[in-house]
Backbone of each chain as ProteinMPNN parsed JSONL, in Angstrom:
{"seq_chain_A": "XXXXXXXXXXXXXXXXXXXXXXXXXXXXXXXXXXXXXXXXXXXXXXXXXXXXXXXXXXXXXXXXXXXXXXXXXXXXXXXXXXXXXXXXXXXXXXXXXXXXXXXXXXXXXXXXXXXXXXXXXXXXXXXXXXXXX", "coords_chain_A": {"N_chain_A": [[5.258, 1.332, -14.148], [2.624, 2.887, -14.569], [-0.019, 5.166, -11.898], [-3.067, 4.669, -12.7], [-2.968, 2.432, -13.771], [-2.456, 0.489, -12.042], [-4.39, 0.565, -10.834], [-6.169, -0.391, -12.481], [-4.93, -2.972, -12.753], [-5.326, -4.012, -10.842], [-8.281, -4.362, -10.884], [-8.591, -6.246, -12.66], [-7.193, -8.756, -11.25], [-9.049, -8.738, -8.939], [-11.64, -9.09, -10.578], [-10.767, -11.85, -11.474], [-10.504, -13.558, -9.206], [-12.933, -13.305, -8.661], [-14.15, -14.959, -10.463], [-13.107, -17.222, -9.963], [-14.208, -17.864, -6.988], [-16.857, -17.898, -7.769], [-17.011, -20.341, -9.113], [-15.25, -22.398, -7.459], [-17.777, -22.319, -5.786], [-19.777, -23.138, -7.523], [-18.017, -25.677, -7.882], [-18.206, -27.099, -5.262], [-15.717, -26.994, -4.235], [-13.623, -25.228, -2.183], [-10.795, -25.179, -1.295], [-9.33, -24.277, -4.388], [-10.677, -21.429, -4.374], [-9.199, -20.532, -1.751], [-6.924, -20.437, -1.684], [-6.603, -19.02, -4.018], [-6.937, -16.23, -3.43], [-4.566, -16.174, -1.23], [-2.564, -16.049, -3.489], [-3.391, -13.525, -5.186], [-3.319, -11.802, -3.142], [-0.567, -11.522, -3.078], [0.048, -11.112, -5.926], [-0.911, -8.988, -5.796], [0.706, -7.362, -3.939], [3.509, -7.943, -5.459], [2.85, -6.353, -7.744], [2.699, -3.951, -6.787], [5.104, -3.333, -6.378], [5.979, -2.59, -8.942], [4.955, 0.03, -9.541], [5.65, 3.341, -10.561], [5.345, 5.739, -9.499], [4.997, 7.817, -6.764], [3.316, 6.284, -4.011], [2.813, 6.112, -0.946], [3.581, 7.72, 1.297], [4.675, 9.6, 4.212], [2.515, 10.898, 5.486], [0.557, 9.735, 4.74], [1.143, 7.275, 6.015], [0.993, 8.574, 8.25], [-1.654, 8.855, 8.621], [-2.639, 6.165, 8.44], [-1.868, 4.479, 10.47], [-3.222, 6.083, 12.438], [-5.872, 5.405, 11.77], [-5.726, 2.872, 11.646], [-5.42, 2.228, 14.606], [-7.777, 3.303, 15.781], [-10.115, 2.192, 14.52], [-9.234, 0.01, 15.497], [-9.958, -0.071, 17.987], [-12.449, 0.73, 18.39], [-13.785, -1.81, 17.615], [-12.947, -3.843, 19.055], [-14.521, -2.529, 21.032], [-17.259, -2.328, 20.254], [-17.382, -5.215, 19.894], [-16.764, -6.78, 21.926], [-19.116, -6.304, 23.257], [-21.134, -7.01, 22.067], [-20.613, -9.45, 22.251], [-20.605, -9.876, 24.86], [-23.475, -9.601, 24.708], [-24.516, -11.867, 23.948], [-23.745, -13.951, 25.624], [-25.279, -13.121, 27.591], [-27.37, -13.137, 26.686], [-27.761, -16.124, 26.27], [-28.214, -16.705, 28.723], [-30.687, -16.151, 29.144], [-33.412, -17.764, 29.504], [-33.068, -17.559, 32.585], [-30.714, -18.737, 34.831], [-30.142, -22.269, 35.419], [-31.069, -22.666, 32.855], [-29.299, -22.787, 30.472], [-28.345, -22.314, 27.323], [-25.858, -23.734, 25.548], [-25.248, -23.628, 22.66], [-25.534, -21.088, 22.144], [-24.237, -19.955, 23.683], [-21.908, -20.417, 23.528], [-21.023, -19.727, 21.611], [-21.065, -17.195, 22.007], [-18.705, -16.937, 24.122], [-16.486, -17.859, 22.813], [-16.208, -15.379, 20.82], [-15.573, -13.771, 22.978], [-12.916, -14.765, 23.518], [-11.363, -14.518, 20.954], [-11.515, -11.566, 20.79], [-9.633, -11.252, 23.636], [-7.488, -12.474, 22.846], [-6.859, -10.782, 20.557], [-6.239, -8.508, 21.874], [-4.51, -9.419, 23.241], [-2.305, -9.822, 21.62], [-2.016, -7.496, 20.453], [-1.002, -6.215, 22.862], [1.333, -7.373, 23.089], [2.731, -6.361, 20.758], [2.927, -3.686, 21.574], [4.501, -4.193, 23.363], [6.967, -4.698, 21.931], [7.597, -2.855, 20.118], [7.889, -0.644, 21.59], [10.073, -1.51, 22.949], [11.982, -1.347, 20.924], [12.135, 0.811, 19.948], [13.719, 2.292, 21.788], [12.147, 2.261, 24.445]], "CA_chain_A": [[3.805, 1.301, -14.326], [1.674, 4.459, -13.84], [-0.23, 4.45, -10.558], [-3.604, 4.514, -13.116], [-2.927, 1.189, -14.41], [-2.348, -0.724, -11.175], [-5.777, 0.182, -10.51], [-6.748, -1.763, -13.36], [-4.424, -4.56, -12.513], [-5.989, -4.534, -8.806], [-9.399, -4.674, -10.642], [-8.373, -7.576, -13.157], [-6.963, -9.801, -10.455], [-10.188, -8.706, -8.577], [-12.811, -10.222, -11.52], [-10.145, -13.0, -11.669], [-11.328, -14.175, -7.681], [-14.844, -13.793, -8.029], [-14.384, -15.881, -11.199], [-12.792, -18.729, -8.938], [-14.792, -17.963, -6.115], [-18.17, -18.503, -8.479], [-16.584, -21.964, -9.919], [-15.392, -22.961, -6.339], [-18.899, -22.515, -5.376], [-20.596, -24.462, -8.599], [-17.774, -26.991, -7.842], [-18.106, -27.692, -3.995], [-14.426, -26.838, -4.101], [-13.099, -24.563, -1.442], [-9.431, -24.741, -1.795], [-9.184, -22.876, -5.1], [-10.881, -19.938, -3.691], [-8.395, -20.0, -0.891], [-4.823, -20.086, -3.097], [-6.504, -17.881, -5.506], [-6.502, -15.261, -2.754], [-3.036, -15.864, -1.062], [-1.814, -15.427, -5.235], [-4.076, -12.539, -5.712], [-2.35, -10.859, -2.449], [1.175, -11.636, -3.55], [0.083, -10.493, -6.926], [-1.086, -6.883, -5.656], [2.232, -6.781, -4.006], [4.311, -7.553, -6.814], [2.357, -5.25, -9.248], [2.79, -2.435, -6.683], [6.345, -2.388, -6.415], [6.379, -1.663, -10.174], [4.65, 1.609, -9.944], [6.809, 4.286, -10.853], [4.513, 6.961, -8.854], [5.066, 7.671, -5.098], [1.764, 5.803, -3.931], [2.911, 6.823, 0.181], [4.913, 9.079, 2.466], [4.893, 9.373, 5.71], [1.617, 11.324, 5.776], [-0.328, 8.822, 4.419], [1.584, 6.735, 7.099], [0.274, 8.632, 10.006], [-3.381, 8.354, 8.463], [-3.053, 4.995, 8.199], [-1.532, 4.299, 11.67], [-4.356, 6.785, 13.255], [-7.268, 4.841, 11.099], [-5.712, 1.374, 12.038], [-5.474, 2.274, 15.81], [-9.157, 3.89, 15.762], [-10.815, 0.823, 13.783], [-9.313, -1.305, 17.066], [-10.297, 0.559, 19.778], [-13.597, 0.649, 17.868], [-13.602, -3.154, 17.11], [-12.959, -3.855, 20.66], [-15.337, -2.198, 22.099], [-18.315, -3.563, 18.978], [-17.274, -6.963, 19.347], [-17.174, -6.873, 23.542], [-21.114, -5.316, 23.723], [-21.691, -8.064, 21.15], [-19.776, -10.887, 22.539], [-21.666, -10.112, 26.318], [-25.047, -9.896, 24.831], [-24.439, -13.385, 22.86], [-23.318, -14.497, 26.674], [-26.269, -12.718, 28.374], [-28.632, -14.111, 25.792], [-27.471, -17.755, 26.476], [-28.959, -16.806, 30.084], [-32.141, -15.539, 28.642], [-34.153, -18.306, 30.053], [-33.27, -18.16, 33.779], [-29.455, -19.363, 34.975], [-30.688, -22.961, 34.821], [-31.584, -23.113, 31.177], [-28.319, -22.051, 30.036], [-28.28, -22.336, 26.038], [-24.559, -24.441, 25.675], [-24.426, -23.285, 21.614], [-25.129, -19.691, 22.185], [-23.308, -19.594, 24.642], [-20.031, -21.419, 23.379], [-20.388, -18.871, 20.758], [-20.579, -15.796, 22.638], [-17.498, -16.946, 24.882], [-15.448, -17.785, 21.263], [-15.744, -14.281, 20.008], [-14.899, -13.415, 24.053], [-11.28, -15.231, 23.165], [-10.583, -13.579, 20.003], [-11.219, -10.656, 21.359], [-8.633, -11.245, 24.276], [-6.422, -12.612, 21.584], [-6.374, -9.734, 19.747], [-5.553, -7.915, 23.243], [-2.829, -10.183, 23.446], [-1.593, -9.339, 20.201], [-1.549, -5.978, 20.371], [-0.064, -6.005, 24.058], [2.891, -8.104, 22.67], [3.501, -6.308, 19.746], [3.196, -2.959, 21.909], [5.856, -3.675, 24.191], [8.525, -5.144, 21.295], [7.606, -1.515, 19.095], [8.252, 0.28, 22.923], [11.579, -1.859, 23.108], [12.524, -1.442, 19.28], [12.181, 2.24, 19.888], [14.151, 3.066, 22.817], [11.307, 2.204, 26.118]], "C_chain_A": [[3.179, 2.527, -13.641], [0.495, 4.002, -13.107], [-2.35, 4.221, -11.316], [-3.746, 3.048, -13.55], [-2.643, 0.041, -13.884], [-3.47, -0.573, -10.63], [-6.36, -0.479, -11.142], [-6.657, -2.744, -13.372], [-5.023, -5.178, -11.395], [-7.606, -5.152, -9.729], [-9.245, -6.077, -11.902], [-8.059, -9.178, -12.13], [-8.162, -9.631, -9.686], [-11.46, -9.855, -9.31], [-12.158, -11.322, -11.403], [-10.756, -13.817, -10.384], [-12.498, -13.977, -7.998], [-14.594, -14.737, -9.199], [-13.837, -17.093, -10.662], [-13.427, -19.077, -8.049], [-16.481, -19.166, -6.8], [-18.012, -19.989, -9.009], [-16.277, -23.094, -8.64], [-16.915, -23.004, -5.872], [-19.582, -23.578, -6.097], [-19.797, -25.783, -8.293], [-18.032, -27.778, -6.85], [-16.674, -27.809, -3.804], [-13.966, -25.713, -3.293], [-11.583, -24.516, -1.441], [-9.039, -23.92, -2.825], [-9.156, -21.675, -4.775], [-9.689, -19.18, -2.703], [-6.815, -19.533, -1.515], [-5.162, -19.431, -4.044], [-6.393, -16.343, -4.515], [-5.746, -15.028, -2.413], [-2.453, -15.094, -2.69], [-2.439, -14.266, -5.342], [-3.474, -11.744, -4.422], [-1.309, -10.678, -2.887], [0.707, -10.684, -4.789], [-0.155, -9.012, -6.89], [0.102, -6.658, -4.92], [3.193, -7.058, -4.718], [3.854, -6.042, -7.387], [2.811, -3.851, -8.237], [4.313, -1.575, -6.582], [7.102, -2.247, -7.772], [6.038, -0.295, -10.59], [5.52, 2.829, -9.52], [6.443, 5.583, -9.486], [4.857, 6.723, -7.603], [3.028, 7.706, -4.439], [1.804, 6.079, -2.285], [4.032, 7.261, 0.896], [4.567, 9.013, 4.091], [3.601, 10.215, 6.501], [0.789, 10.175, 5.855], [-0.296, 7.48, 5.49], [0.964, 6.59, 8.37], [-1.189, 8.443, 9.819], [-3.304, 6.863, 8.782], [-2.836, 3.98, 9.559], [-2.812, 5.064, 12.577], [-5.529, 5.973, 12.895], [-6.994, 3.551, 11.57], [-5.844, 1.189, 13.869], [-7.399, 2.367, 16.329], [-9.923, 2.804, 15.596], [-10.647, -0.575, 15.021], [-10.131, -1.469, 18.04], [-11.751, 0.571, 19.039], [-14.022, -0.657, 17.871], [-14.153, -3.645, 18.734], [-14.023, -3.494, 21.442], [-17.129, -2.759, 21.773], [-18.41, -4.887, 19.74], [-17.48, -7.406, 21.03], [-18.282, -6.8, 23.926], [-21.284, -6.322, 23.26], [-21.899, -9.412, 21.782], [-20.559, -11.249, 23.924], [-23.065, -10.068, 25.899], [-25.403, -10.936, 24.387], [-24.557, -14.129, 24.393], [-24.658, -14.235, 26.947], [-27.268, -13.663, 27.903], [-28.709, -16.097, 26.032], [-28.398, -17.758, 27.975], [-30.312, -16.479, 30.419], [-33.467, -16.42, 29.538], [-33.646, -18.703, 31.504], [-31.219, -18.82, 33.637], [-29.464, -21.021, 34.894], [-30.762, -23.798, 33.727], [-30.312, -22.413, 30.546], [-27.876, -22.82, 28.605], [-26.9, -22.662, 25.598], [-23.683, -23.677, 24.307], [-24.489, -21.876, 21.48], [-24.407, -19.318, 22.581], [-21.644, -19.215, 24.642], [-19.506, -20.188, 22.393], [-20.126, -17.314, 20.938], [-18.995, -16.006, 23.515], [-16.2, -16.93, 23.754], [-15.448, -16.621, 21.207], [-15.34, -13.588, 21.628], [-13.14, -13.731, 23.899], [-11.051, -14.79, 22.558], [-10.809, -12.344, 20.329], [-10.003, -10.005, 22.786], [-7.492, -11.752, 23.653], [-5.807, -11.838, 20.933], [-5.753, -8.484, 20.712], [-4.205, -8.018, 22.97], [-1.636, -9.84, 22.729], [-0.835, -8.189, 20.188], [-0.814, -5.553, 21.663], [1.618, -6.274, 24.044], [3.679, -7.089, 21.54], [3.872, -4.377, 20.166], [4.266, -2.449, 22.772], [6.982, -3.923, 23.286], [8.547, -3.859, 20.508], [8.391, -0.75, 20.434], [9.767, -0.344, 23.056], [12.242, -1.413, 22.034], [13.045, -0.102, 19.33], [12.615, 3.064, 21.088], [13.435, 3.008, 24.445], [12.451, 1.257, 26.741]], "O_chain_A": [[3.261, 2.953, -12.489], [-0.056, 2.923, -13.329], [-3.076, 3.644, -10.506], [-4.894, 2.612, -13.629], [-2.528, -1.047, -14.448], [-3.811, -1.47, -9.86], [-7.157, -1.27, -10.638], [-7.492, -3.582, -13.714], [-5.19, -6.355, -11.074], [-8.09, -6.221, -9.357], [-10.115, -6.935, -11.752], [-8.556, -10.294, -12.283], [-8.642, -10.764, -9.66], [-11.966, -10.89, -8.876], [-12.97, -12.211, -11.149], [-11.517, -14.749, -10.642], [-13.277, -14.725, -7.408], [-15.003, -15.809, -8.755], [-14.34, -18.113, -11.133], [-13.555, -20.284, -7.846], [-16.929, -20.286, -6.557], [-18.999, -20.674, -9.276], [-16.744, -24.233, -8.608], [-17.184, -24.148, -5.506], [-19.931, -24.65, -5.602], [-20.386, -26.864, -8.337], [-18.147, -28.986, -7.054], [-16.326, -28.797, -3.157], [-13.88, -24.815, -4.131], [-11.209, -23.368, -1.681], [-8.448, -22.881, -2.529], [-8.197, -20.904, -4.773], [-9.313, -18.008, -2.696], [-6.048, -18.578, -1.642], [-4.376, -19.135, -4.945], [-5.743, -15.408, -4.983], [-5.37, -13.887, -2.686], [-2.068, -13.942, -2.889], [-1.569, -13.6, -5.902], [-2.992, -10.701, -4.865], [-1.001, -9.516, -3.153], [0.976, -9.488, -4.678], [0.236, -8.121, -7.645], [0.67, -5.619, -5.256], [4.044, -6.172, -4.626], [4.449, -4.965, -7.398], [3.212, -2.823, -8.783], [4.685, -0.403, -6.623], [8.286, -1.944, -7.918], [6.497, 0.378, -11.513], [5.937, 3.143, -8.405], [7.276, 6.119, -8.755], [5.041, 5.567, -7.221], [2.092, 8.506, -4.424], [0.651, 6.361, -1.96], [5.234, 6.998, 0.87], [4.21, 8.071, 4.8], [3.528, 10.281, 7.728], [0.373, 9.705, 6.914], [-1.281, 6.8, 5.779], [0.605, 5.692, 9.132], [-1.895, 7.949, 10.698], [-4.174, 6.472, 9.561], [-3.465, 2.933, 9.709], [-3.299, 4.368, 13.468], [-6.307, 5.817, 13.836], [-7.986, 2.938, 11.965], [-6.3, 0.159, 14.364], [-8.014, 1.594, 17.063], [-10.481, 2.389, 16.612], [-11.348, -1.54, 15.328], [-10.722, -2.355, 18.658], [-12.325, -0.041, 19.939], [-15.15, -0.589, 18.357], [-15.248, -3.743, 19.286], [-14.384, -4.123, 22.438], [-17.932, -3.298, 22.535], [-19.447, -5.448, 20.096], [-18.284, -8.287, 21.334], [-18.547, -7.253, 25.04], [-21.773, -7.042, 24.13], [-22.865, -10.173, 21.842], [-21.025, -12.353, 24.204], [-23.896, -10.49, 26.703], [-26.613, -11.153, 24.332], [-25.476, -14.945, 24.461], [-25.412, -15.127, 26.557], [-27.817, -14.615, 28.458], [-29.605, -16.933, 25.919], [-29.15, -18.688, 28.269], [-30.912, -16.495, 31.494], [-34.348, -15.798, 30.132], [-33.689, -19.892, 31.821], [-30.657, -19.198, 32.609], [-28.574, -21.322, 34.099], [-30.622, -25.011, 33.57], [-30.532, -21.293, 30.083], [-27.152, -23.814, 28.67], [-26.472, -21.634, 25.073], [-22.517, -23.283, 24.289], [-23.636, -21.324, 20.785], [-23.736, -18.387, 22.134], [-20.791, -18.493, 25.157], [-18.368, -19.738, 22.261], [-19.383, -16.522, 20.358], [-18.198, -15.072, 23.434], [-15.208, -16.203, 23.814], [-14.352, -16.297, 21.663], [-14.604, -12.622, 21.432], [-12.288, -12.89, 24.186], [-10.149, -14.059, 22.965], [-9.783, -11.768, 19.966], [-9.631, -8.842, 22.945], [-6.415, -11.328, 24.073], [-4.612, -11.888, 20.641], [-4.93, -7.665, 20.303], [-3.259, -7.294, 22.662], [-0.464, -9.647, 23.054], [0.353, -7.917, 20.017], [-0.045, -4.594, 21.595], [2.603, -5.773, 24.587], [4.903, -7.012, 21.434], [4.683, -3.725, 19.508], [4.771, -1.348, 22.993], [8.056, -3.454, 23.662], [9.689, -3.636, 20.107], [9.511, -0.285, 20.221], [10.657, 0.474, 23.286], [13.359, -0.991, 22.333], [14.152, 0.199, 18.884], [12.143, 4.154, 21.414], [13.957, 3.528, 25.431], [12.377, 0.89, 27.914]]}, "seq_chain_B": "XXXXXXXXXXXXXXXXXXXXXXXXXXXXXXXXXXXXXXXXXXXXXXXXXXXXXXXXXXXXXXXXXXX", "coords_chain_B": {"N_chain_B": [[1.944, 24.758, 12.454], [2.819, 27.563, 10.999], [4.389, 27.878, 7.464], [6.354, 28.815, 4.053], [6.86, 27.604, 1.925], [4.536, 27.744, -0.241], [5.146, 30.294, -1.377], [8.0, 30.144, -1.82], [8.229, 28.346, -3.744], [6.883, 29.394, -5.687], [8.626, 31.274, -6.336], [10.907, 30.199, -7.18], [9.843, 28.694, -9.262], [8.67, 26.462, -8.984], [6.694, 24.043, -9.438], [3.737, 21.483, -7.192], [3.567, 19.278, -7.718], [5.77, 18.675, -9.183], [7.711, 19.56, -6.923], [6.671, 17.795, -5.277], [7.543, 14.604, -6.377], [10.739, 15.475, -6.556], [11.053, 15.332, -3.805], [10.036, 12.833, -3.066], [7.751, 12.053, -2.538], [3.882, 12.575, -1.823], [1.599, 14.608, -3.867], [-0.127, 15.616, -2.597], [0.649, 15.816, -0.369], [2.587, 17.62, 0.282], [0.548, 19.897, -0.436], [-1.139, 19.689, 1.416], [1.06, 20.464, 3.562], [1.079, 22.687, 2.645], [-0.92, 23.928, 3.043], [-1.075, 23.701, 5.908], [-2.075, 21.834, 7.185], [-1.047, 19.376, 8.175], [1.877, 18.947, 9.425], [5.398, 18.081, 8.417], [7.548, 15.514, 9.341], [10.649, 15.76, 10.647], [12.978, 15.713, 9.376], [11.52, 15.649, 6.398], [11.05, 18.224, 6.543], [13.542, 19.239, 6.652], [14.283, 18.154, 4.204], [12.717, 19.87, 2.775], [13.7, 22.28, 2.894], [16.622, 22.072, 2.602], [15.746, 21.529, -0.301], [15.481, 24.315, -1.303], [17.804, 25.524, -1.048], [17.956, 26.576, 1.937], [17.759, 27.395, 5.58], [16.171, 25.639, 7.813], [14.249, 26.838, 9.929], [13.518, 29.536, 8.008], [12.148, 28.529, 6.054], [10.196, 27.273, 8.253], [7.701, 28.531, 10.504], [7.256, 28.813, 13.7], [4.578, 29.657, 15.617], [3.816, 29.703, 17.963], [5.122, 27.374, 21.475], [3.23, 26.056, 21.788], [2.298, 25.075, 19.582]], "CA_chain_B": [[3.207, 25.452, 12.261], [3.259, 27.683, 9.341], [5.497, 27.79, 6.456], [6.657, 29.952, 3.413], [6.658, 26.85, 0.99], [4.432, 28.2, -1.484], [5.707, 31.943, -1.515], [9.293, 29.692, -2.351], [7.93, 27.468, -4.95], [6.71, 30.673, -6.548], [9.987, 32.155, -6.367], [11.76, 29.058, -8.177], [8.58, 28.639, -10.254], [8.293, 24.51, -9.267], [4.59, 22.841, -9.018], [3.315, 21.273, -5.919], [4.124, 17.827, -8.272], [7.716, 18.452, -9.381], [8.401, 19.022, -5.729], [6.615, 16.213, -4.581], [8.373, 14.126, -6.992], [11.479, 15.621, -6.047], [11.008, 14.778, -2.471], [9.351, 11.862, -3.19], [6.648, 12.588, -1.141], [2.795, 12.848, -2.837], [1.351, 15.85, -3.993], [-1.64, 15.833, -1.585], [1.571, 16.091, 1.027], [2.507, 18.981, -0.461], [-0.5, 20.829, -0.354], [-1.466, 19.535, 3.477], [1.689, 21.063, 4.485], [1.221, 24.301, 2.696], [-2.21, 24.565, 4.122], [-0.728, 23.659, 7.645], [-2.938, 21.021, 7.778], [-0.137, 18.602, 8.247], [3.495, 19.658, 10.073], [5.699, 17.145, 8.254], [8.838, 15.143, 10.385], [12.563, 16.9, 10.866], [13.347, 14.449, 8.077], [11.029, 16.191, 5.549], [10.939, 19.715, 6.417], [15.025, 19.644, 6.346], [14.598, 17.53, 2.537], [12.195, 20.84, 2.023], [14.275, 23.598, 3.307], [17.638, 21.879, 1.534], [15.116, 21.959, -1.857], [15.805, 25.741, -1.67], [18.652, 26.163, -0.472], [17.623, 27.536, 2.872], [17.635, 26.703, 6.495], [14.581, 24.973, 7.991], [13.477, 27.94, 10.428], [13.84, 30.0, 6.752], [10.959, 27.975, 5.444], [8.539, 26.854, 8.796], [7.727, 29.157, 11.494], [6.67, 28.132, 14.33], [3.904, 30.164, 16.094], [3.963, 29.28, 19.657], [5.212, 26.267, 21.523], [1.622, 24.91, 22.071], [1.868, 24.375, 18.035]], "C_chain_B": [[2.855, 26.391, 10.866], [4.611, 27.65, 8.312], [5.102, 28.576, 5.235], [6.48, 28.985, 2.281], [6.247, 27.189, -0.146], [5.022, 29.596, -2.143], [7.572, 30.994, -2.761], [9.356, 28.623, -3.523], [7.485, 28.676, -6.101], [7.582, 31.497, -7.299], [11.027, 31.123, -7.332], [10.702, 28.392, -8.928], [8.43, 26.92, -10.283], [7.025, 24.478, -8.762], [4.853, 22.143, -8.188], [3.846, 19.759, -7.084], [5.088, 17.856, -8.269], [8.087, 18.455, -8.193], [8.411, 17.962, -4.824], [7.489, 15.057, -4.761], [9.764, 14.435, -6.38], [12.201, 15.164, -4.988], [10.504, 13.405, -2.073], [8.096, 11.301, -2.004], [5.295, 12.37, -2.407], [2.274, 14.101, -3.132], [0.217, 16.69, -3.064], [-0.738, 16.137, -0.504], [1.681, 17.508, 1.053], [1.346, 19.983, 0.048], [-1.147, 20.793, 0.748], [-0.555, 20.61, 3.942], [1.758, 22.709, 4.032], [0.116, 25.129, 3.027], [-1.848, 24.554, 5.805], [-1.702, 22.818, 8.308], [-2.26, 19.717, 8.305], [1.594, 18.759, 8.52], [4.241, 18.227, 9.732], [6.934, 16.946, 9.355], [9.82, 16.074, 10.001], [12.892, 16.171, 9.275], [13.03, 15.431, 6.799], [11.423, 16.843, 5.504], [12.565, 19.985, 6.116], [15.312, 19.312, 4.501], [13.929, 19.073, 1.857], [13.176, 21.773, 1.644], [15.887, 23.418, 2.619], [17.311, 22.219, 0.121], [15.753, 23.365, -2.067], [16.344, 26.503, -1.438], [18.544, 27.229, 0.827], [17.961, 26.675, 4.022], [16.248, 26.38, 7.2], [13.788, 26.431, 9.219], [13.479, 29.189, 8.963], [12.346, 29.96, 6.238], [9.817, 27.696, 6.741], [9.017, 27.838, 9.816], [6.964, 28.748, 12.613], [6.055, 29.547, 15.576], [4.132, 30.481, 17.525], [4.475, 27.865, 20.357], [4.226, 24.919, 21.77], [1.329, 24.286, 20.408], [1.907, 22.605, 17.731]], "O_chain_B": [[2.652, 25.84, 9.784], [5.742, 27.351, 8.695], [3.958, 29.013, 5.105], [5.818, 29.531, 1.399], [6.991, 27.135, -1.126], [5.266, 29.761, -3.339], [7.976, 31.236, -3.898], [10.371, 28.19, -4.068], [7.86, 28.655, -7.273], [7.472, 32.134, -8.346], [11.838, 31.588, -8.133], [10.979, 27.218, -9.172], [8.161, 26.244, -11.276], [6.543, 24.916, -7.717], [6.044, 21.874, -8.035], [4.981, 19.426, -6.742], [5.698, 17.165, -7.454], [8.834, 17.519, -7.907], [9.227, 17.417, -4.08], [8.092, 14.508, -3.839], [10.082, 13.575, -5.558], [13.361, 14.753, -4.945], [10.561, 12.951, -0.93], [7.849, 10.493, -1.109], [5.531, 12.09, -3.583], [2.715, 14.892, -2.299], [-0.106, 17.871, -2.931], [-1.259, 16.76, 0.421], [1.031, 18.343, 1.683], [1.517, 20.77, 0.978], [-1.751, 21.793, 1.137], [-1.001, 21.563, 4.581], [2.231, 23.653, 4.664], [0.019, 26.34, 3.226], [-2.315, 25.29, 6.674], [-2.11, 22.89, 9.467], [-3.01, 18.952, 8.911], [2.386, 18.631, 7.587], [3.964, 17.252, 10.43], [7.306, 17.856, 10.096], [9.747, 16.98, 9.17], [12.892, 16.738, 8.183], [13.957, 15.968, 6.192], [12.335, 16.91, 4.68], [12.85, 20.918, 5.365], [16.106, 19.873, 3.746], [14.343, 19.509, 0.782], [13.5, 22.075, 0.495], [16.42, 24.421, 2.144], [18.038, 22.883, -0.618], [16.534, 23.516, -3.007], [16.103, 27.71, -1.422], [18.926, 28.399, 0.792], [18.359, 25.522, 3.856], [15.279, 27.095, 6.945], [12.628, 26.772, 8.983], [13.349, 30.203, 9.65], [11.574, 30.9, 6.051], [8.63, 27.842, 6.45], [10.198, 28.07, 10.075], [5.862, 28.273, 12.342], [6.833, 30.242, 16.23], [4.615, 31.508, 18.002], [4.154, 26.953, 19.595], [4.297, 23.695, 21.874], [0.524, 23.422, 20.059], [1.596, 22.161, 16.626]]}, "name": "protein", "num_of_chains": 2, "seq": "XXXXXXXXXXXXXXXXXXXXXXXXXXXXXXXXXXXXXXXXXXXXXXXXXXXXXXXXXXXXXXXXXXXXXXXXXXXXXXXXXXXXXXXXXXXXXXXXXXXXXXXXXXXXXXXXXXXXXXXXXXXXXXXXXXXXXXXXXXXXXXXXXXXXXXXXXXXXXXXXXXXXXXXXXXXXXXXXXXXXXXXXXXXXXXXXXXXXXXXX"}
């Protein structure tokens, strides 16, 4: 398959989800939506390992390793400013009056953010072992 | 780093595609590394510098060691 025509397939299985999404919505059905996406992942990796074309190399590699690192450390630092002014804001009226559902929800995106720490701490030392540290 | 790449694609008259292809690399690789906008791995530059029958200092030169 020429690498033209798995853009078409990406944008067929594309219309295909919003057309489940839009029917899950009219139905009050949420499951569809969800297994039409797992299938619609699987299905863009099938379709891509029929394209004949070299779609990446080891350039495209290091972009994509430099853009995924960047987008973290970016993320991280977003979602932390965010996550303490959600906190702060819970304290808005005085220590006291401390706002329980703002609150709960600034400390939540505080956890996935040390989660995703976690993540990346774990998966930095087994790449550092994998590779000789 | 520079390199001689296109001077040697010139010389064996192959397109920045056929060698990509070749190498199975993309063609946008290609043309990074013959701008020097992109110094590919040992890996590559040896798949290059085999392409044309050469040895890899042959094809990239390397400026200074701050490159």
């Amino acid at each position: 398959m020429k690498r033209v025509m798995y853009y078409f397939y990406i944008a067929i299985v594309a219309f295909i989800e919003v057309l489940v999404f839009a029917w899950s919505v009219e139905a009050g059905e949420p499951m569809p939506t969800i297994i039409a996406v797992v299938i619609g992942i699987a299905m863009l990796y099938i379709g891509r390992s029929y394209v004949d074309e070299v779609t990446g190399d080891e350039r495209t590699q290091k972009i994509n390793e430099i853009t995924a690192l960047r987008t973290l450390q970016i993320t991280w630092v977003v979602l932390f400013l965010y996550a303490l002014w959600v906190i702060l804001e819970a304290f808005s009226m005085g220590i006291n009056h401390y706002n329980r559902v703002i609150g709960a929800y600034g400390f939540r995106m505080m956890f996935f953010l040390c989660c995703i720490i976690l993540v990346y701490v774990i998966l930095s030392l087994y790449y550092n072992k994998k590779y000789g540290a | 780093m520079k390199n001689r790449i296109r001077m040697y694609r010139a010389m064996h008259e192959v397109t920045q595609e056929t060698l990509a292809q070749d190498l199975g690399v993309t063609r946008q690789t290609i043309l990074a590394i013959e701008k020097g906008k992109y110094d590919p791995s040992l890996f590559l530059a040896y798949k290059i510098a085999k392409y044309f029958n050469l040895s890899i200092d042959e094809v990239f030169l390397l400026d200074s060691l701050d490159d």
